[in-house]
TORBALO-785393 format. One line per 5 residues: number of its first residue (from 1); their letters; for each residue x, y, z of C-alpha. Coordinates in steps of 0.5 Angstrom, whole numbers, plus 500, padded with zeros to 3 digits. Example, Ala and Ser with C-alpha at 12.3 -4.5 7.8 and 13.67 -1.06 7.14 Angstrom:
% residues 2
1> as> 525 491 516; 527 498 514
END
This chain:
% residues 76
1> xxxxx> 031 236 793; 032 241 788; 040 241 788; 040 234 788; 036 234 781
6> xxxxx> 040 240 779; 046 235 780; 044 229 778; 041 233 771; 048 236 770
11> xxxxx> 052 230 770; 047 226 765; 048 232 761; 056 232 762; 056 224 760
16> xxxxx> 051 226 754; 056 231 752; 061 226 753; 058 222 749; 057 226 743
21> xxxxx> 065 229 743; 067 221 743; 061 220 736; 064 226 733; 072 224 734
26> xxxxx> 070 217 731; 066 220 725; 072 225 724; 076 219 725; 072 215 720
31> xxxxx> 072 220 715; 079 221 715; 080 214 714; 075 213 709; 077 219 704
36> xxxxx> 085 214 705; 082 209 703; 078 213 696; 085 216 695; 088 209 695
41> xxxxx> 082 206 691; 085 211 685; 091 210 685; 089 202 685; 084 203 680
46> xxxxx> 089 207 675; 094 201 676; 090 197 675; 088 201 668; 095 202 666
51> xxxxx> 096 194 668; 090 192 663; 093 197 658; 100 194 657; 097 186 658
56> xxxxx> 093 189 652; 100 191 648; 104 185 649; 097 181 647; 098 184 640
61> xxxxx> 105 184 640; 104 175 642; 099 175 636; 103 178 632; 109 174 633
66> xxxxx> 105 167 632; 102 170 626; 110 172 622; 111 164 625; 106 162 621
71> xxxxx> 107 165 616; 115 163 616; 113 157 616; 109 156 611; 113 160 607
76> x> 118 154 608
END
């Protein structure tokens, strides 16, 4: 009776342990996947700063342009 309960105890602890392996691959798994996707958010992030900083540029270039054809015009 006594190896029964040995044998039964020991299993349960085997898929116990098991288990946890499995969590532990999962958490490693989730942690490399998160640490990919905060380096991919920088990366967009930055572009996207960079991208702002050029729309800004051509902004004032554009406002620039109207205002030397308004002038022209009413120079004219």
């Amino acid at each position: 009776m006594t190896t029964d309960r040995t044998s039964v105890f020991e299993h349960e602890l085997r898929r116990l342990e098991e288990r946890v392996d499995a969590l532990v691959r999962v958490c490693d798994q989730l942690q490399d996947e998160n640490k990919s996707l905060r380096q991919r958010q920088d990366v967009l992030t930055a572009e996207r700063a960079t991208l702002l900083q050029k729309n800004e540029q051509v902004r004032a270039r554009v406002e620039a342009m109207i205002g030397r054809l308004k002038a022209m015009e009413q120079g004219s």
